[in-house]
C-alpha positions in Angstrom: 0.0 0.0 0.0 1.7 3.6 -1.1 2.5 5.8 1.8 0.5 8.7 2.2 2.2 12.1 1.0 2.3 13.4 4.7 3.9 10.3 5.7 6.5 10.2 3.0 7.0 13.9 3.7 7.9 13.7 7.3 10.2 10.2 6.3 11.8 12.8 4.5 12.2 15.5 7.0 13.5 12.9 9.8 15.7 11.5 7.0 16.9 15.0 6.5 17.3 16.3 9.8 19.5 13.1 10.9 21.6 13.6 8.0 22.3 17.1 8.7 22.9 16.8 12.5 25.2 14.0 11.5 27.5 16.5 9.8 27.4 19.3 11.4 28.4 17.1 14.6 31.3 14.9 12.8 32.5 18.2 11.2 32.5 20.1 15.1 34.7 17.0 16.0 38.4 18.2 17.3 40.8 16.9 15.6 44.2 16.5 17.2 47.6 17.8 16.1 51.1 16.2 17.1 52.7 17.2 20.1 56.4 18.2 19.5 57.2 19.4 22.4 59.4 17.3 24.9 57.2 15.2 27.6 57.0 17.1 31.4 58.9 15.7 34.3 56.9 12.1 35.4 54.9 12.9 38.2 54.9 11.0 41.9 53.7 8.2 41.6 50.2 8.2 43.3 48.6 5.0 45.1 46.9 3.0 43.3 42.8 3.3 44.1 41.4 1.0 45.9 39.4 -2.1 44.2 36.0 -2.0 43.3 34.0 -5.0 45.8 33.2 -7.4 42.9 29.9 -8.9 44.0 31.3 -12.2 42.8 30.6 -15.4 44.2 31.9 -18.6 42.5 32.4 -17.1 39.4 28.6 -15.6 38.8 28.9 -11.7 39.7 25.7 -10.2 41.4 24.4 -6.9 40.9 20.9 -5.1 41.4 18.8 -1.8 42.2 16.1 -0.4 43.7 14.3 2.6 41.4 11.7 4.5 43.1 10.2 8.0 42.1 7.6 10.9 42.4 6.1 12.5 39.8 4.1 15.8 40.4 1.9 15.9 37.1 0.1 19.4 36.7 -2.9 18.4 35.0 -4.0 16.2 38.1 -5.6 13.8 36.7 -8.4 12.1 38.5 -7.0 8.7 37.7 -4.0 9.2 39.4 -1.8 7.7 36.5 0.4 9.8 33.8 -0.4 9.0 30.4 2.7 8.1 28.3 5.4 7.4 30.5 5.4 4.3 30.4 7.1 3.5 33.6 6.6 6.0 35.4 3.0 5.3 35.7 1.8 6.7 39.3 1.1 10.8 39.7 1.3 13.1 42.7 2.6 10.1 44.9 5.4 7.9 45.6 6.0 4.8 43.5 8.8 1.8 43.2 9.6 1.5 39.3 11.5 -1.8 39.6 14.0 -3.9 42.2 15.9 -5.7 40.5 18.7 -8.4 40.8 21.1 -10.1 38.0 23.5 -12.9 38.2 25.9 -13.5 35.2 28.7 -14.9 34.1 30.4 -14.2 31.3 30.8 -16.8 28.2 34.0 -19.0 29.0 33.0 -20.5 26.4 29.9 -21.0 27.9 28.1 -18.3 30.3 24.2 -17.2 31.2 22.6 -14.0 32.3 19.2 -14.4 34.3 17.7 -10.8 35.2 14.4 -11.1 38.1 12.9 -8.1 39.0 9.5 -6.8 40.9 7.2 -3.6 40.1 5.2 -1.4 37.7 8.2 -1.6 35.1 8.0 -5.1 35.1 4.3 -5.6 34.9 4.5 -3.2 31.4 7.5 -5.4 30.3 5.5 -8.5 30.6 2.0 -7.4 30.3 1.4 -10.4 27.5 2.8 -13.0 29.9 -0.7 -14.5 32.5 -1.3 -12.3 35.6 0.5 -14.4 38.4 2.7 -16.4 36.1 6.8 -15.9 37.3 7.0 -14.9 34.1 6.2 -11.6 34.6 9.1 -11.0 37.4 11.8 -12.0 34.4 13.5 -9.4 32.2 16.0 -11.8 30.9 17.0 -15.3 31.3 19.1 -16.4 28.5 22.6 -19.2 27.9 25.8 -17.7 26.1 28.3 -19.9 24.0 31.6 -18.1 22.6 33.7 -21.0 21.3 37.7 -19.6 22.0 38.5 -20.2 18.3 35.2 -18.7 16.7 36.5 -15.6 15.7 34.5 -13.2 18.4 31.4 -15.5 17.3 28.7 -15.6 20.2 24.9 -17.5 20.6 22.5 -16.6 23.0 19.4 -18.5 23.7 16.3 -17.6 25.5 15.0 -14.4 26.7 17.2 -11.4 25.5 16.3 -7.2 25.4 15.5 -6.3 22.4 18.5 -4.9 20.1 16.6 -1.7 18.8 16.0 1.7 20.2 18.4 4.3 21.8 17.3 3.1 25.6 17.2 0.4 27.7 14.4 -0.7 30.4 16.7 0.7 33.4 16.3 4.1 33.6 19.5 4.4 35.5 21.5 3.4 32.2 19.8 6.2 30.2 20.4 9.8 30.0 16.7 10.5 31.1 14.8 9.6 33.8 11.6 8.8 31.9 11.6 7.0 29.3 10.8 8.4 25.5 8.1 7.7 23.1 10.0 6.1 20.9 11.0 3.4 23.7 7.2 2.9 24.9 5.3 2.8 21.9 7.7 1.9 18.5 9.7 -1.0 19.6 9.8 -4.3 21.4 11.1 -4.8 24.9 12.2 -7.9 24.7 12.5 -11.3 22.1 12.7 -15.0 22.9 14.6 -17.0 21.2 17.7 -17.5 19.5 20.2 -14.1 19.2 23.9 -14.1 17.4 26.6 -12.1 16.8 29.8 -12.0 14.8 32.8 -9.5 14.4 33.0 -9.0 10.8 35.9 -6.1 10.8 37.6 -4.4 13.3 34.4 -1.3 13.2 31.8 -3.5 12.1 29.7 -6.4 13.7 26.9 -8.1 12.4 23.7 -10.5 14.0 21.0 -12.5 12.9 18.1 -13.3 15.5 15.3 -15.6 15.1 12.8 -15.1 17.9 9.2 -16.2 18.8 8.5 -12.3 18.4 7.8 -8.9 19.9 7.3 -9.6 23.9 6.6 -13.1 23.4 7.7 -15.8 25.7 4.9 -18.2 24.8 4.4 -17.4 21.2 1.0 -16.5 19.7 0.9 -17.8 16.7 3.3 -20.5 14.4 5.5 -18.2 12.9 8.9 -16.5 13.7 10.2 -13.3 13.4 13.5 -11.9 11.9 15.9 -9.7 13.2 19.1 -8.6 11.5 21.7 -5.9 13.4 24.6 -4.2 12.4 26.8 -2.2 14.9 29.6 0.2 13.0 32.2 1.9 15.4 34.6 4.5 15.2 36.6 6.7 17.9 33.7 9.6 18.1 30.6 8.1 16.9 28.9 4.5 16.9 25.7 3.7 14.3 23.5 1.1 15.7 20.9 -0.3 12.7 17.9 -3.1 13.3 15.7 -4.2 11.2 12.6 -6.9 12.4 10.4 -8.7 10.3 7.7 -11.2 10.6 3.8 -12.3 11.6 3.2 -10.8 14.6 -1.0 -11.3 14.7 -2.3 -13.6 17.1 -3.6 -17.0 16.6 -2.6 -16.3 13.0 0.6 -15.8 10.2 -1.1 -13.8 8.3 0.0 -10.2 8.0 3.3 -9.3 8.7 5.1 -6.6 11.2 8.3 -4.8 9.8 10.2 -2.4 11.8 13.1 -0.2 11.0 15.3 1.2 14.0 18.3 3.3 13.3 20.5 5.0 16.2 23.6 7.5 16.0 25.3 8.2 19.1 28.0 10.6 19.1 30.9 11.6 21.0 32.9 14.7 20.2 34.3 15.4 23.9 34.7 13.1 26.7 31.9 15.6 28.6 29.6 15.7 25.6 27.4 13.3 24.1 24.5 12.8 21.7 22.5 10.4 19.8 19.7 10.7 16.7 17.3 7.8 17.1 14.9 7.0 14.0 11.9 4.5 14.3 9.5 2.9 11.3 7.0 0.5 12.1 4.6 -1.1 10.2 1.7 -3.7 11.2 -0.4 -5.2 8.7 -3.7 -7.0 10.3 -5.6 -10.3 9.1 -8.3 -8.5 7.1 -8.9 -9.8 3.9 -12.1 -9.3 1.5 -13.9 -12.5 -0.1 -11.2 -12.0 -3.5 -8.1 -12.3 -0.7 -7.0 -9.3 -1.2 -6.3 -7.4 1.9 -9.0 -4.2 3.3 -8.6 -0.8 3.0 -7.1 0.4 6.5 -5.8 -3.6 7.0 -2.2 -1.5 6.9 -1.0 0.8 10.4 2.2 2.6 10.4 3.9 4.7 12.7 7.2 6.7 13.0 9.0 9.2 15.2 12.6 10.5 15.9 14.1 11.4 19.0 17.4 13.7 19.5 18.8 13.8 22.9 22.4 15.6 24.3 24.5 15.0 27.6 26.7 17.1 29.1 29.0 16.1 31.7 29.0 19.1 33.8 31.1 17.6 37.1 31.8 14.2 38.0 29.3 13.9 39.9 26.3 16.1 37.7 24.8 16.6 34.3 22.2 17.8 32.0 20.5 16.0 29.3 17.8 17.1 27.2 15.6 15.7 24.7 13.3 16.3 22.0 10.9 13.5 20.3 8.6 13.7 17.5 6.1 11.0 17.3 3.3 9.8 14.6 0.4 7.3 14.8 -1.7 8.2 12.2 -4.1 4.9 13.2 -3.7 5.0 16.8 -2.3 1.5 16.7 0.3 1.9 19.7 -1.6 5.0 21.5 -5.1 3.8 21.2 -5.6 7.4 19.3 -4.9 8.9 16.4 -2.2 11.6 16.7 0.8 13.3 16.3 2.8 13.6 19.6 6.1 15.4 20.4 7.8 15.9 23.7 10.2 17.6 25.2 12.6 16.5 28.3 15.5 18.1 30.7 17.2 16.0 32.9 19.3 17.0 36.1 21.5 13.5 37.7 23.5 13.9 40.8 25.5 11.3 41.8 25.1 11.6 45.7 27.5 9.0 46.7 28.5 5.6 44.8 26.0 3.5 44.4 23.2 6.0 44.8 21.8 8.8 42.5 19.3 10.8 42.3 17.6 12.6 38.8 15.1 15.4 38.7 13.1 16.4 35.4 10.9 18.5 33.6 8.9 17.0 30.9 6.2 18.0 29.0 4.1 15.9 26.3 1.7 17.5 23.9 -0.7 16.3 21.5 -2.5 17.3 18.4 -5.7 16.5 19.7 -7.6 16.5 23.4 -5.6 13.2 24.5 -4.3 13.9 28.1 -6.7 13.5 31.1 -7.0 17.1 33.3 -8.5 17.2 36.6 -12.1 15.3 36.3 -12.0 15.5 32.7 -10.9 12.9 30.4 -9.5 13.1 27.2 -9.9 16.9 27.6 -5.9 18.6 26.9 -3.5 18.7 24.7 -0.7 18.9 27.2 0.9 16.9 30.2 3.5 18.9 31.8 5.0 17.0 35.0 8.1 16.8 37.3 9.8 13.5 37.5 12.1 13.5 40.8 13.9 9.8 40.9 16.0 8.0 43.1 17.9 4.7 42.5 20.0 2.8 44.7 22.3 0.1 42.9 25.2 -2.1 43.7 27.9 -4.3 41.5 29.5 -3.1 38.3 30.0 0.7 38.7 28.4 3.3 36.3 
């Protein structure tokens, strides 16, 4: 089915605008002359710091967090719950995103990582897994093999985060404390089945995944989906490329799901980061007239891009903002049609190791009456709010 002129237009525009950012930022890159002069005097030597704990225990390390948050949302909605962010879900009280632990141990030729967790993060994560089930409490439990002699080859098999987007599930790891459209409502979380890898130059590795399909532990239907990944490094930038393909109906392989995920992260200074994420998604459903041809409106798509900075201001603080624009001309991941953007800035001070706290402004806006207000649903086109969290983590340090 041809894309609608709108669509192809703002393909074209997010096309355009990732391009340009591209080059202006490669071209702001510093580039570094030779030093001629002699070397200065070596300094004292200083004592060496002392070692990290290891949270290790017969060769499986242990790590985990706590993420809890309050989230003062202006409109005051009379549901209590923000609309959007995703895991964030409670306003105007005091909430517990996830606790988490992981144990893993890294491939020797053979390793496993098993992630358990509790809270509202979780519950989204699995929300197609049956209420009750201890398959909601799992993020990831998956086997490694990464034979000495295979070249950098690895295999991973069972439940395994999804390869696209510009986030992850722990907020803690991202730049933001909410997460962004883009994350909540254009890819997968997570993929059973079988995930590989494979080193193909010294800048460029490659995977293959064949997985049950988007969020699926028990699969619902016979099919299997796709997914093919490229990673291409270099010194100041890294270009991260997913494609997924495959039935993703239930009860049914007929009508296919394609996504397109592309993400540039950049890194011109050691303080100063950035990344330009692109999404394009496309579901088509099991409608088909009495000739077999497919219905008119059998075909949703949606799109958005996100651009997103971080400045290292101290050691111990920085500022990251972000800026998403989001389409879903059906309504198939929002439940309405709409056109969404949104706008985040995000304040992280480490307090002490192992603890940090993040406080942000964020406001979502819509094209239509979408966001609850007071007693009124479905009545503005805003949602400002103020995201204060808190997280509390211990093993490998960030």
């Amino acid at each position: 089915m041809p894309h609608s002129n709108k669509t192809k237009s703002v393909t074209r525009i997010a096309i355009a605008v990732l391009a340009s950012c591209t080059g202006i930022l490669l071209m702001a890159l510093p580039t570094q002359g030779q030093d001629t002069s002699p070397p200065p005097a070596a300094p004292a030597a200083a004592p060496a710091p002392a070692a990290p704990p290891t949270w290790s225990v017969g060769g499986i390390d242990f790590s985990g967090l706590i993420d809890g948050y309050f989230t003062g949302n202006f409109n005051n909605p009379a549901s209590g719950l923000n609309q959007l962010q995703n895991f964030n879900f409670y306003s105007n009280q005091f909430s517990l995103g996830m606790a988490k632990v992981t144990a893993a141990h890294s491939p020797d030729p053979v390793g496993f990582q098993l992630d358990l967790g509790y809270g509202k993060a979780f519950d989204v994560i699995n929300s197609a897994e049956p209420s009750g089930s201890g398959l909601r409490n799992i993020e990831q439990a998956y086997v490694s093999l990464k034979p000495a002699k295979a070249k950098g080859f690895e295999a991973d098999f069972g439940q395994f985060v999804t390869s696209a987007g510009a986030e992850v599930i722990e907020s803690m790891t991202n730049w933001n404390y909410s997460h962004s459209l883009l994350f909540a409502y254009a890819i997968p979380y997570f993929h059973f089945g079988l995930r590989t890898s494979m080193p193909v130059t010294k800048t460029f590795t490659a995977g293959v995944q064949v997985v049950n399909g988007w969020n699926d532990t028990v699969d619902n239907n016979t099919g299997k989906t796709f997914g093919f990944t490229g990673v291409y490094t270099k010194p100041k930038y890294t270009l991260y490329t997913n494609y997924y393909v495959g039935p993703e109906n239930s009860g049914t392989n007929v009508g296919w799901r394609n996504l397109i995920d592309a993400n540039l992260v950049l890194t011109p200074t050691p303080k100063l980061s950035a990344y330009i994420n692109y999404d394009y998604g496309q579901n088509r459903n099991a409608d088909k007239d009495e000739s077999g041809h497919y219905t008119s409106g059998s075909l949703a798509r949606w799109q958005g891009i996100a651009i997103a900075g971080h400045y290292q201001v101290t050691a111990k603080s920085s500022f990251s903002p972000r800026f998403e624009y989001y389409l879903d001309p059906q309504g198939f991941n929002t439940g309405t049609a709409q056109k969404l953007n949104e706008f985040t800035i995000t304040y992280e001070y480490k307090m002490v190791e192992g603890l940090l706290a993040r406080v942000e402004f964020r406001n979502d806006h819509s094209n239509v009456p979408f966001f609850d207000k007071n007693d009124n649903p479905a009545s503005s086109q805003n949602q400002p709010a103020v995201n204060v969290g808190l997280i509390a983590f211990f093993g490998p340090k960030r």
